[in-house]
C-alpha positions as CSV (number, residue, x, y, z in Angstrom):
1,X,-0.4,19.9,11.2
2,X,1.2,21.7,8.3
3,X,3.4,24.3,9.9
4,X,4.7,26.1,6.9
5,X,4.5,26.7,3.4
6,X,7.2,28.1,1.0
7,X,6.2,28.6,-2.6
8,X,8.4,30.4,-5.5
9,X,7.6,31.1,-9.0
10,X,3.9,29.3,-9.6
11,X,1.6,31.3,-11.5
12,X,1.8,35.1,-10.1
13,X,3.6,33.9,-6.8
14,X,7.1,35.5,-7.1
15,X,8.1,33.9,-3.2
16,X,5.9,33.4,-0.2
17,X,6.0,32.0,2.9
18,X,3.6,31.7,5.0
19,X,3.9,29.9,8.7
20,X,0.5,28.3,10.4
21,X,-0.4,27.5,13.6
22,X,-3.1,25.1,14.9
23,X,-7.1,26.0,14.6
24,X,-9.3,27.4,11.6
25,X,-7.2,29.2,9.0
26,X,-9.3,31.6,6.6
27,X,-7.8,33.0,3.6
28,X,-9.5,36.1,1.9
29,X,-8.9,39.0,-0.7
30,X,-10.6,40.7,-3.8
31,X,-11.6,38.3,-6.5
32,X,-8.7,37.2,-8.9
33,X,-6.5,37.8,-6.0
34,X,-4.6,34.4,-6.0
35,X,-6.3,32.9,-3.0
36,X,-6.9,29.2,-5.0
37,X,-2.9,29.4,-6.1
38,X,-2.2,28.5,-2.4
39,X,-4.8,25.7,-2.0
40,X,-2.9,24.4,-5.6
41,X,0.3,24.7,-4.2
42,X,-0.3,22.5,-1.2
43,X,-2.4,20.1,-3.6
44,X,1.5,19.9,-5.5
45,X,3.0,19.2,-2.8
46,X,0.9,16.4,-1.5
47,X,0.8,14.7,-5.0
48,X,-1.8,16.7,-7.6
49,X,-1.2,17.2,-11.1
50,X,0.7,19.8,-12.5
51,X,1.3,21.5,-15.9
52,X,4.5,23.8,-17.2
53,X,1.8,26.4,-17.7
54,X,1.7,26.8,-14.0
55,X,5.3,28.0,-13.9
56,X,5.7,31.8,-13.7
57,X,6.3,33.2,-17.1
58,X,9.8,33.6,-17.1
59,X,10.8,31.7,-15.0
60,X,12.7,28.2,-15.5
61,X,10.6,25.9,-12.6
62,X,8.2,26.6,-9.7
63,X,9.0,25.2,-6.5
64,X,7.1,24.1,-3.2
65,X,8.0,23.2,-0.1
66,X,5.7,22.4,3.0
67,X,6.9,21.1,6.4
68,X,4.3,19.2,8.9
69,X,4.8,19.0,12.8
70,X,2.9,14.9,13.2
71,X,2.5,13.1,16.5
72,X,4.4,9.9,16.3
73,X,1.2,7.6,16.2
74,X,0.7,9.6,12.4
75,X,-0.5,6.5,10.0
76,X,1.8,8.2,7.5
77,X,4.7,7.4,9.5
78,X,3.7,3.5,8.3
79,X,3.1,4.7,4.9
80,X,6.9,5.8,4.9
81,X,8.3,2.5,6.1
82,X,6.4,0.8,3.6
83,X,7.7,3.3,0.9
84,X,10.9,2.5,2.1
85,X,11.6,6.6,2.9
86,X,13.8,7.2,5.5
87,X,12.2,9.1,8.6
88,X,12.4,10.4,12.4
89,X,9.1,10.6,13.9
90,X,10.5,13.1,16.1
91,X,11.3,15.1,13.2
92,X,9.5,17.5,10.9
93,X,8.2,16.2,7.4
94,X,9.2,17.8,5.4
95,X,7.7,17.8,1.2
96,X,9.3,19.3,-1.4
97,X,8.1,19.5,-5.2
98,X,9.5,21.0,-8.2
99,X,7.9,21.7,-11.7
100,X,9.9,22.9,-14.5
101,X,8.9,25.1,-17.5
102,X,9.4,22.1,-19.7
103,X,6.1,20.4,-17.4
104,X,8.9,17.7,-16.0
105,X,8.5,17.4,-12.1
106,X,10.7,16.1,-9.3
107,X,9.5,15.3,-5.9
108,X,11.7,14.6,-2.2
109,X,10.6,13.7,1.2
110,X,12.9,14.7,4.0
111,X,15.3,15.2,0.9
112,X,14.8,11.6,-0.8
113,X,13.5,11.6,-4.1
114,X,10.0,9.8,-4.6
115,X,8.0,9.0,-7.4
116,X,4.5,11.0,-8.0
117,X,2.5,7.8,-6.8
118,X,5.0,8.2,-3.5
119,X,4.3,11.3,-3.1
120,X,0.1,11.1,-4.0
121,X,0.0,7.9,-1.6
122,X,1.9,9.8,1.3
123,X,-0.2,13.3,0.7
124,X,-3.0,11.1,1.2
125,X,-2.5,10.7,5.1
126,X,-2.3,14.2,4.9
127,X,-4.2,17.0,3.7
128,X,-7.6,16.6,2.7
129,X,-8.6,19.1,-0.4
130,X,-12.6,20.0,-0.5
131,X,-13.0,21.9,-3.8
132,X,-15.4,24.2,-4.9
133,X,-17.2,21.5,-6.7
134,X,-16.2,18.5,-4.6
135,X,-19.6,18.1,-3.7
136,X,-20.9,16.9,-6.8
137,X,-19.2,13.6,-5.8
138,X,-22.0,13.4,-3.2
139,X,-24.3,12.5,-6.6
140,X,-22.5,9.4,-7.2
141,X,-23.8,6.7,-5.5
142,X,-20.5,4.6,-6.2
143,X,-19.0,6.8,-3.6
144,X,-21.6,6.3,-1.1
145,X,-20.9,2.5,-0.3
146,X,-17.5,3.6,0.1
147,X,-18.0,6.5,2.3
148,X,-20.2,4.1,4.3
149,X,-17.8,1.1,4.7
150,X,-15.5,3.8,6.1
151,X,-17.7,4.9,8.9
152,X,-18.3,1.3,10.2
153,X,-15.3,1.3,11.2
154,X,-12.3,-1.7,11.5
155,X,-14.5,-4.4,11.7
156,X,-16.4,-3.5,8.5
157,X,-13.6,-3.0,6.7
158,X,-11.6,-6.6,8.0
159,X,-15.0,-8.4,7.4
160,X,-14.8,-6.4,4.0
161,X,-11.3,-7.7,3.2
162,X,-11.8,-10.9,4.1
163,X,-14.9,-11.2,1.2
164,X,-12.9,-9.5,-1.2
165,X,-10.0,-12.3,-0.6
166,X,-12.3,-14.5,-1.0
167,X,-14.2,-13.5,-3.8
168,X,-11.2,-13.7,-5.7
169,X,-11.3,-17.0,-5.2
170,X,-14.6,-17.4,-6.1
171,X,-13.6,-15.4,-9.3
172,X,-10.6,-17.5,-10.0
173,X,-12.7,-20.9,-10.3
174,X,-15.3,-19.1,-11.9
175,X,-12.7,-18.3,-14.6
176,X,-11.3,-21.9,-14.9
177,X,-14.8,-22.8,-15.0
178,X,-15.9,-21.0,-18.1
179,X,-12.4,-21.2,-19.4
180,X,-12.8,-25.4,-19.8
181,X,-16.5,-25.0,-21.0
182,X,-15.6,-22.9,-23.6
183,X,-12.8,-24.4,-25.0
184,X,-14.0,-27.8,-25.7
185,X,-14.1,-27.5,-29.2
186,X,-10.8,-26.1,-29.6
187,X,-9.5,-28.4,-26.9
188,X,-10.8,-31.8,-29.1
189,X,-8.5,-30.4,-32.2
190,X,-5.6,-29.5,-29.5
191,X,-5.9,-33.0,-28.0
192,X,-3.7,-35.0,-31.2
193,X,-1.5,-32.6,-31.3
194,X,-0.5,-32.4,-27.0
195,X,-0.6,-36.3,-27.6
196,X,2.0,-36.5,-30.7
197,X,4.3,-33.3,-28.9
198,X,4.4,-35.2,-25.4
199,X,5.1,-38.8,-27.1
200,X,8.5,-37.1,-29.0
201,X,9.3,-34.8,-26.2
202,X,9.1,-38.0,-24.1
203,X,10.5,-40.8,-26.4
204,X,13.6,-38.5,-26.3
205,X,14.6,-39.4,-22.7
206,X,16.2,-36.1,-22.0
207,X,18.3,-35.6,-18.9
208,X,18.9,-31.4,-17.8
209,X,22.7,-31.4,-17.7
210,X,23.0,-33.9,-21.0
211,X,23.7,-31.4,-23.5
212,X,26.5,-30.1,-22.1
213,X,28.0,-33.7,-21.5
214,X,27.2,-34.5,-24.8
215,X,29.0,-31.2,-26.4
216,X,31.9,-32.5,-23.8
217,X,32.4,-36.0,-25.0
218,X,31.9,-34.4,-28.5
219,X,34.6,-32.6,-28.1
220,X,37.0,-35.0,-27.1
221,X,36.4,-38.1,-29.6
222,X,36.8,-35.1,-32.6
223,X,40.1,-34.7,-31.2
224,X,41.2,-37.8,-30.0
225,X,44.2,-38.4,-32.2
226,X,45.3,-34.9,-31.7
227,X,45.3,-35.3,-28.3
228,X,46.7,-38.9,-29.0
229,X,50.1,-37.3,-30.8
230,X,50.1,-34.2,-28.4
231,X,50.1,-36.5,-25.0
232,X,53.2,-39.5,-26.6
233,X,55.2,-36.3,-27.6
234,X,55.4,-34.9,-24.3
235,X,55.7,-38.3,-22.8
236,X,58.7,-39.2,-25.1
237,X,60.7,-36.2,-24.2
238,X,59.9,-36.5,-20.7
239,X,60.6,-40.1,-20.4
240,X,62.2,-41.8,-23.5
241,X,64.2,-38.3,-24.5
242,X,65.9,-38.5,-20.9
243,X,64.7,-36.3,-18.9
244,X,64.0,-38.1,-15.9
245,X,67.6,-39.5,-16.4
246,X,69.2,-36.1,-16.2
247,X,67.2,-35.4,-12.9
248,X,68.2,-38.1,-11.5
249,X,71.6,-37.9,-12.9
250,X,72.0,-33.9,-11.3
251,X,70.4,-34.8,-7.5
252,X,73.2,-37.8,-7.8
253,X,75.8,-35.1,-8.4
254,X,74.5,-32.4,-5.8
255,X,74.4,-35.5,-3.0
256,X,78.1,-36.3,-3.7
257,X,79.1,-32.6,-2.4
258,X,76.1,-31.9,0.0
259,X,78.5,-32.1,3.2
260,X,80.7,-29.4,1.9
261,X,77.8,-26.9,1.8
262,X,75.2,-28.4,3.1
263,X,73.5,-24.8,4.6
264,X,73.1,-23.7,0.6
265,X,73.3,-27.0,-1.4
266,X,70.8,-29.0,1.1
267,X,67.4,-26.7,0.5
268,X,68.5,-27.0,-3.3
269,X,69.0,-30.7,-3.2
270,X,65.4,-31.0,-1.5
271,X,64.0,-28.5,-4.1
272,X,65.8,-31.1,-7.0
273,X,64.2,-34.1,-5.6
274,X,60.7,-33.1,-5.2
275,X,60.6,-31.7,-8.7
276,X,61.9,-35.1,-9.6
277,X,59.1,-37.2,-7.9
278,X,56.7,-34.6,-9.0
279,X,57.7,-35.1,-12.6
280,X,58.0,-39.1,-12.4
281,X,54.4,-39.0,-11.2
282,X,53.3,-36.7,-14.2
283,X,55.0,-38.5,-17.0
284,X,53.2,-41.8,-15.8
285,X,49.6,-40.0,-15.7
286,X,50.4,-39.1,-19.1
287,X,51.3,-42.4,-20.3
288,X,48.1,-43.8,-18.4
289,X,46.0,-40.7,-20.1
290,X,47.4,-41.2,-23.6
291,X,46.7,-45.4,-23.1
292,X,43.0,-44.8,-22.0
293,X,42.0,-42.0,-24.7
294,X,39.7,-44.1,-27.5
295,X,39.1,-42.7,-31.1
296,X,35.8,-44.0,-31.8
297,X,34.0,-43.0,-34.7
298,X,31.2,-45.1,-34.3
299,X,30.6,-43.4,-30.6
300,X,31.3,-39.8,-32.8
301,X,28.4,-40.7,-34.6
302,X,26.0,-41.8,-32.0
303,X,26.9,-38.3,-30.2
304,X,26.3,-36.5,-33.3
305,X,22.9,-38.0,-34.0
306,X,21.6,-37.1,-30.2
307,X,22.8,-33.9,-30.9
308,X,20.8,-32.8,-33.6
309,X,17.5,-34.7,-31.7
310,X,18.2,-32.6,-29.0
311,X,18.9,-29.1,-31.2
312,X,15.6,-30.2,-33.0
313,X,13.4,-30.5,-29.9
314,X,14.6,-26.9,-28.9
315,X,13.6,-25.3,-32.1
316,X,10.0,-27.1,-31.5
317,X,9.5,-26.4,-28.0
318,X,12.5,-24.0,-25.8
319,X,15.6,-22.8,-26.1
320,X,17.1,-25.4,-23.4
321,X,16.0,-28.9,-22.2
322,X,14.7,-27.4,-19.1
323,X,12.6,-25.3,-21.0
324,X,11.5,-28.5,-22.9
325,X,10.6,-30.4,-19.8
326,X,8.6,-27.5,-18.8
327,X,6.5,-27.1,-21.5
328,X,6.2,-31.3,-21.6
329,X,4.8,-30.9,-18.1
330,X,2.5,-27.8,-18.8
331,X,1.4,-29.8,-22.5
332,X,1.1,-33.0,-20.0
333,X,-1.2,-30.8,-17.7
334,X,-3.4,-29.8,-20.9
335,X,-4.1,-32.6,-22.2
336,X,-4.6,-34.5,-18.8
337,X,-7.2,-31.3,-18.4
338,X,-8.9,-31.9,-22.0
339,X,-9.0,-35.9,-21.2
340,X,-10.0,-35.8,-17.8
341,X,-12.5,-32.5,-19.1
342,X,-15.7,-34.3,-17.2
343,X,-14.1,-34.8,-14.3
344,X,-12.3,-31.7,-13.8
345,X,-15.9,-30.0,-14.8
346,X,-17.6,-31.8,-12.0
347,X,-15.0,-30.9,-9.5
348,X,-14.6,-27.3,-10.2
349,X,-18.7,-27.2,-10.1
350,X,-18.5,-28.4,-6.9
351,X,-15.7,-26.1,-6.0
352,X,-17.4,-22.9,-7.2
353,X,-20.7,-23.4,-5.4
354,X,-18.5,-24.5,-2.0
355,X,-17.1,-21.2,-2.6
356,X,-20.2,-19.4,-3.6
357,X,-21.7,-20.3,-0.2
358,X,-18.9,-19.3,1.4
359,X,-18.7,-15.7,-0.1
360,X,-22.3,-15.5,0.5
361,X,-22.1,-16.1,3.9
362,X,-19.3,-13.3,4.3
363,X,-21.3,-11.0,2.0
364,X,-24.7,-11.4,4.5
365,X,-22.1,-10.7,7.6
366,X,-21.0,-7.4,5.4
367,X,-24.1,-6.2,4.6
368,X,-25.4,-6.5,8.3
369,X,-22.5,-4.9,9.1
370,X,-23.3,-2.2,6.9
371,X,-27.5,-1.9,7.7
372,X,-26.2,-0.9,11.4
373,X,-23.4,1.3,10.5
374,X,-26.4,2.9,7.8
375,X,-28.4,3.5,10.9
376,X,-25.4,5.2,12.7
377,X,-24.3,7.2,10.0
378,X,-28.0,9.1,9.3
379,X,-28.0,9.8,12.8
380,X,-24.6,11.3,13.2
381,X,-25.4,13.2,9.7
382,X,-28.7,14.3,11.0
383,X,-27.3,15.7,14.2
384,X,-24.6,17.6,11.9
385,X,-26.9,19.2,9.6
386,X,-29.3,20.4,12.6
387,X,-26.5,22.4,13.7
388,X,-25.6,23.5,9.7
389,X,-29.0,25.4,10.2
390,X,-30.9,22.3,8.3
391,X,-33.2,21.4,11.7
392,X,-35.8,19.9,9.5
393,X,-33.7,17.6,7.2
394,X,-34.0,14.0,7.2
395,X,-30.8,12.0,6.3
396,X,-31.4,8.0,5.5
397,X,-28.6,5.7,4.2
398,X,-30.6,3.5,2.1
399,X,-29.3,0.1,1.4
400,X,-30.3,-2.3,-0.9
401,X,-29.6,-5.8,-0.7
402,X,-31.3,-9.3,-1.5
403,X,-32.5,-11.6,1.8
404,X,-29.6,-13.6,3.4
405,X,-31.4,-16.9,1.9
406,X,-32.2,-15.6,-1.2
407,X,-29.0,-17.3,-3.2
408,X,-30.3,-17.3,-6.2
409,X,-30.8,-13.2,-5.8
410,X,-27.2,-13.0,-4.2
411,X,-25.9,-14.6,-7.5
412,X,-27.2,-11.7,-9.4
413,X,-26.2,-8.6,-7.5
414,X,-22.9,-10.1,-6.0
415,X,-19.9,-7.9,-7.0
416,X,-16.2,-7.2,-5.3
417,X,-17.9,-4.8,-2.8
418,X,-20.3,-7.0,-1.5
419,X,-24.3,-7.3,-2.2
420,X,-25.1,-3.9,-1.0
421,X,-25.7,-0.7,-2.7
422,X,-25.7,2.2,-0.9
423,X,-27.8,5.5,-2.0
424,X,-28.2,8.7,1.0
425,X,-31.6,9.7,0.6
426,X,-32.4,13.2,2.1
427,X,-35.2,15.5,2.8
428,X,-35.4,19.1,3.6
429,X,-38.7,20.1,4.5
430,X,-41.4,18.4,6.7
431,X,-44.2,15.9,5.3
432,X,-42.0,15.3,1.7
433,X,-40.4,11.9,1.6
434,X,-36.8,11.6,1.3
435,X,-35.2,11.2,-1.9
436,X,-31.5,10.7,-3.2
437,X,-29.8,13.7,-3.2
438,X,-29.3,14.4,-6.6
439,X,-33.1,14.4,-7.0
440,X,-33.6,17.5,-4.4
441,X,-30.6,19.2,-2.8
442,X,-29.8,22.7,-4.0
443,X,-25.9,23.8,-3.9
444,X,-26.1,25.4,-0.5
445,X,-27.3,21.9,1.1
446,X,-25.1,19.7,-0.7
447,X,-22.2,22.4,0.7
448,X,-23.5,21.8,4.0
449,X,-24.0,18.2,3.4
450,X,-20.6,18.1,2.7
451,X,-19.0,19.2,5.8
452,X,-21.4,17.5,8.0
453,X,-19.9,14.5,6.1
454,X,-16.1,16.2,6.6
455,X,-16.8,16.3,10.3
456,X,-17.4,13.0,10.6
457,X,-15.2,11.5,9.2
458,X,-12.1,13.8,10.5
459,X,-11.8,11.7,13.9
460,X,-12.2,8.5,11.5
461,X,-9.2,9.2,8.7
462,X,-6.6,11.2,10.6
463,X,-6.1,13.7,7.8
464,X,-4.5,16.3,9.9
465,X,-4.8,19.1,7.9
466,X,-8.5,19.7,6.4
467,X,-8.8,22.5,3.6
468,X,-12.3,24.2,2.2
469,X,-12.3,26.1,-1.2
470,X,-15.7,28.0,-0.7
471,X,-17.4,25.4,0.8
472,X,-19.4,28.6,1.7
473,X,-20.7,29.5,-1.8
474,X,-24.3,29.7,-2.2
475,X,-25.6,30.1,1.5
476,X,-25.9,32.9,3.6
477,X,-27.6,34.7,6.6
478,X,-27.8,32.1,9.4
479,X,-26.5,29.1,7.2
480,X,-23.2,30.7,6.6
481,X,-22.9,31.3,10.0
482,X,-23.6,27.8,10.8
483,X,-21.1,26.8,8.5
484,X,-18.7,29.2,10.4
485,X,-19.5,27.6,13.8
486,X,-18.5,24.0,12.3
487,X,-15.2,24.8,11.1
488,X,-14.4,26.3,13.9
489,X,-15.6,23.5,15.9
490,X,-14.1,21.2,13.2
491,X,-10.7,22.7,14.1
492,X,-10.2,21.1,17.5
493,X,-10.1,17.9,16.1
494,X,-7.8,19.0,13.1
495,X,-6.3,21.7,11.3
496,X,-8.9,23.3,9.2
497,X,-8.3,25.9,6.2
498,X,-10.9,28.1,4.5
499,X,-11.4,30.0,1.2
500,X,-14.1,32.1,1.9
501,X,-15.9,35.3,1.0
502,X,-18.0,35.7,4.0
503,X,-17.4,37.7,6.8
504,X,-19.2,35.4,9.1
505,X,-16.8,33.0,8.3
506,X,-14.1,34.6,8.2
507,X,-14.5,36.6,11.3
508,X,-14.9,32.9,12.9
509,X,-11.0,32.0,12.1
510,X,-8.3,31.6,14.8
511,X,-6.0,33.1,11.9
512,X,-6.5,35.2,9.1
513,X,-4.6,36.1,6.3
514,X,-5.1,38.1,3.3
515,X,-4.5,37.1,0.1
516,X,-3.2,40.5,-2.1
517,X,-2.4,41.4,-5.7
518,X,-0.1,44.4,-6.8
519,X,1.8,44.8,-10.0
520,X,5.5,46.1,-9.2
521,X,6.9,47.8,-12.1
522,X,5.7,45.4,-15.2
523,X,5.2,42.4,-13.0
524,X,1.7,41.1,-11.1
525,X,3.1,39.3,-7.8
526,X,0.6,37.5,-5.1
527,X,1.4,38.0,-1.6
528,X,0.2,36.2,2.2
529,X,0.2,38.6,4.5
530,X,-1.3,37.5,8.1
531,X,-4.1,40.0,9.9
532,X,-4.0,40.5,13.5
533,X,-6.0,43.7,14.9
534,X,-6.8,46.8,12.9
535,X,-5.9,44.9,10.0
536,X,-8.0,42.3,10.0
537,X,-10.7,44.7,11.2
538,X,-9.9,46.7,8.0
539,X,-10.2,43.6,5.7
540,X,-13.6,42.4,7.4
541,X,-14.9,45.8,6.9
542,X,-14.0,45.3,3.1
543,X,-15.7,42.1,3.0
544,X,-19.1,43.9,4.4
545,X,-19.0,46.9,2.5
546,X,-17.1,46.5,-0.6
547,X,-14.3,49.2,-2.0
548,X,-15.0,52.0,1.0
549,X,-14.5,51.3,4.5
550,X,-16.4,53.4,6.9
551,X,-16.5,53.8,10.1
552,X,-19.9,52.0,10.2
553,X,-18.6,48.7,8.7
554,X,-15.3,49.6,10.8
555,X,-17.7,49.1,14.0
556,X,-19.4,46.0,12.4
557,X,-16.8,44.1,12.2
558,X,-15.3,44.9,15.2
559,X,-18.8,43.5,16.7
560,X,-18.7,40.5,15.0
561,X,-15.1,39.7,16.2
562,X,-16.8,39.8,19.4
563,X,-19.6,37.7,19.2
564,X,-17.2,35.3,17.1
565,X,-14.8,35.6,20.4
566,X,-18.2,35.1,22.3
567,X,-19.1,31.9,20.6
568,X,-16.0,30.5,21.0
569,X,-15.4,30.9,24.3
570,X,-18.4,29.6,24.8
């Protein structure tokens, strides 16, 4: 549940904070009060657009900040680990979002920064927005397959996974398919040239590591006589220009007086003579290096020739041999594809209708899936709208869908959702057939439609926090105090928040608070201000009677707080 609410600076919000509690929330106050600069707050917070014109004028940023109390079963406790934000489940959640005058915004979750798809993914799990004209979704039938699929539950939606996984596999050879059917005429002028690009990338004999061998062996036959006079220099002075003599000639000297001092001259005659062997062994590795180093133009040559093959291929076909070899093997693939074109057709026929009867198998599980989840569903709304003061409508999930052995039919309607279309066919009044909704409900039904629809599906999607901007408009009498009964049923299973006009409705609340606009010396601020008692009596009076509260509305809205206590305790 969302347990408070801080907002600064957004629109004509100077600072509010406003703490909730659990049950039906109703928010009223005069027209142009403010009371849809709340529900856009919270909409921030979890996610919704915003715009620098939303910032107080004057001001350099608006922030939000909303903290939820969450069992720790919440799905969006997984939707954190798999954002990779840090969390306690025993914790608060806690959402803050910033928007600046210059329209940049910043978001953090328990104080880590998240991106705006973060933060729109995690609101997700939690607050459920019902606009004022929401309910003109309920037109579009694209939703209602959806909104369907949802009810049936988990093993709808796994069967419904696994035809979408393998649909895409359907998909894929379908795409390879028509990808080799198409292309044979460009593939028959392709074909030469794979054939004359595999024959020299393949004539070439090329090894991964030989380029850098090559560049290596290069290097030392260019300078091989350098190397030649370099090495007999140093093997002159070490050997012919005496030097081994003179070591030889000092550890001679130092053994003569070693007794004498053998604590100091000992370690030094050791040091002497293992420099000595070390030297002799280094002069005669560089006689043996100097004897075996070869100055072979001829070998040059050879080198230099490979060389420029090899520089050659890479301008044609990659930027190293590897990359060479890969595109030989991909070239190699082509043209086996273009040469082998028949057979690979006849194979990936037979693949796509192995897989077509596959997906059409899943897709008749789906949609019988679906025809008794359809059943279900107009029941459940039926039952729903009875109680919404509609006791004579008729709800009817209509699906259409080809028969299970009618492939050729399946080929035709066969999409990523399945073979079903979905279309919720109503009827108001008795003896007149249903239709689809857009053909015969009026605003006030399609409000009620709504949250029939809301209350279903708020065990189903664990959206703690449920929020209604005037679901109310265009009803009254008895229907708007239907509607007032549902959200305050609605509210044991969730937390439920309502814009409304209507005293029935707001008289049915657990909570009310009061929107309120005053200017203080050149400035219009908004404040929350929560109603208990004579208060909220006063502002339910105002609701009945407009601008002057007498004693009479006074009384009547005392009397409905009763009934409303009444009915709930009911």
């Amino acid at each position: 549940m969302l347990r408070e609410l801080s907002i600064r600076n957004l629109a004509v919000v100077e600072e509010v904070s406003v703490t909730f509690h659990r049950g039906f929330h109703v928010l009223t106050g005069e027209t142009g009060a403010g009371k849809s600069i709340i529900i856009d707050a919270l909409s921030l917070v979890v996610g919704g657009r915003g715009s620098a014109d939303m910032v107080r004028y004057g001001c350099d940023k608006a922030e939000m900040e909303a903290m939820f109390d969450l069992v720790p079963t919440h799905p969006v406790w997984r939707q954190l680990d798999r954002l990779g934000v840090q969390y306690s489940s025993e914790e608060m959640l806690v959402i803050r979002r910033e928007l600046s005058s210059q329209g940049k915004s910043s978001s953090r979750v328990n104080g880590q920064l998240v991106t705006i798809t973060m933060l729109r993914e995690i609101g997700e799990c939690l607050v459920n927005i019902h606009g004022q004209h929401e309910h003109q979704s309920l037109l579009r039938t694209d939703q209602h397959l959806e909104w369907l699929d949802l009810f049936g539950g988990d093993l709808l939606l796994e069967r419904k996974q696994q035809y979408k996984n393998v649909y895409q596999q359907l998909q894929q050879v379908r795409n390879s398919l028509k990808e080799l059917e198409d292309s044979t005429r460009h593939n028959v002028q392709m074909l030469d040239l794979y054939r004359f690009q595999i024959e020299e990338i393949t004539s070439a004999h090329l090894k991964p590591l030989e380029e850098d061998v090559l560049i290596d062996q290069r290097r030392k036959l260019t300078y091989a006589e350098k190397r030649i006079d370099a090495v007999s220099e140093a093997y002159a002075l070490m050997y012919g220009g005496k030097g081994l003599d003179a070591f030889s000639k000092a550890i001679s000297k130092l053994n003569d007086i070693q007794s004498y001092d053998s604590e100091v001259l000992g370690p030094m005659l050791e040091q002497l003579q293992s420099a000595f062997y070390q030297a002799e062994d280094a002069v005669f590795q560089l006689r043996n290096y100097r004897d075996g180093i070869e100055s072979n133009p001829e070998e040059l040559s050879n080198i230099e020739d490979r060389l420029d093959l090899i520089n050659g291929l890479k301008r044609k076909y990659g930027e190293t041999i590897p990359d060479i070899l890969a595109y030989l093997e991909q070239t190699t693939a082509e043209r086996d594809k273009i040469e082998n074109r028949d057979e690979l057709l006849e194979e990936l026929r037979k693949q796509e209708e192995e897989k077509f009867i596959q997906v059409a198998e899943l897709a008749n599980e789906l949609s019988q899936l679906r025809l008794h989840a359809s059943k279900r569903l107009s029941q459940s709304i039926e039952v729903e709208l009875q109680q919404l003061q509609m006791p004579a409508a008729k709800f009817q999930v209509q699906l259409d869908r080809p028969l299970e052995e009618d492939y050729s039919a399946i080929r035709k309607v066969m999409n990523a959702n399945g073979i079903d279309s979905a279309v919720f066919m109503l009827t108001t009044n008795p003896g007149e057939p249903l239709k689809p909704l857009n053909k015969i409900a009026s605003g006030g039904e399609m409000s009620r439609i709504m949250l029939a629809l809301k209350s279903i599906f708020a065990e189903i999607d664990q959206i703690p926090v449920l929020i209604f901007d005037e679901v109310d408009t265009g009803v009254s009498g008895r229907a708007a105090q239907a509607i007032a009964e549902k959200l305050s049923r609605l509210a044991a299973k969730c937390q439920v928040f309502s814009i409304t006009h209507l005293p029935q409705v707001a008289c049915m609340s657990d909570h009310h608070y009061e929107i309120k606009k005053q200017v203080i010396g050149e400035r219009t601020s908004t404040s929350v201000n929560q109603l208990i008692n004579e208060a909220r009596i006063d502002e339910l009076a105002r609701m009945l009677g407009g601008v002057e509260i007498t004693e009479k509305t006074r009384h009547h809205a005392q009397e409905m707080l009763d009934l409303a206590h009444g009915l709930k305790g009911a």
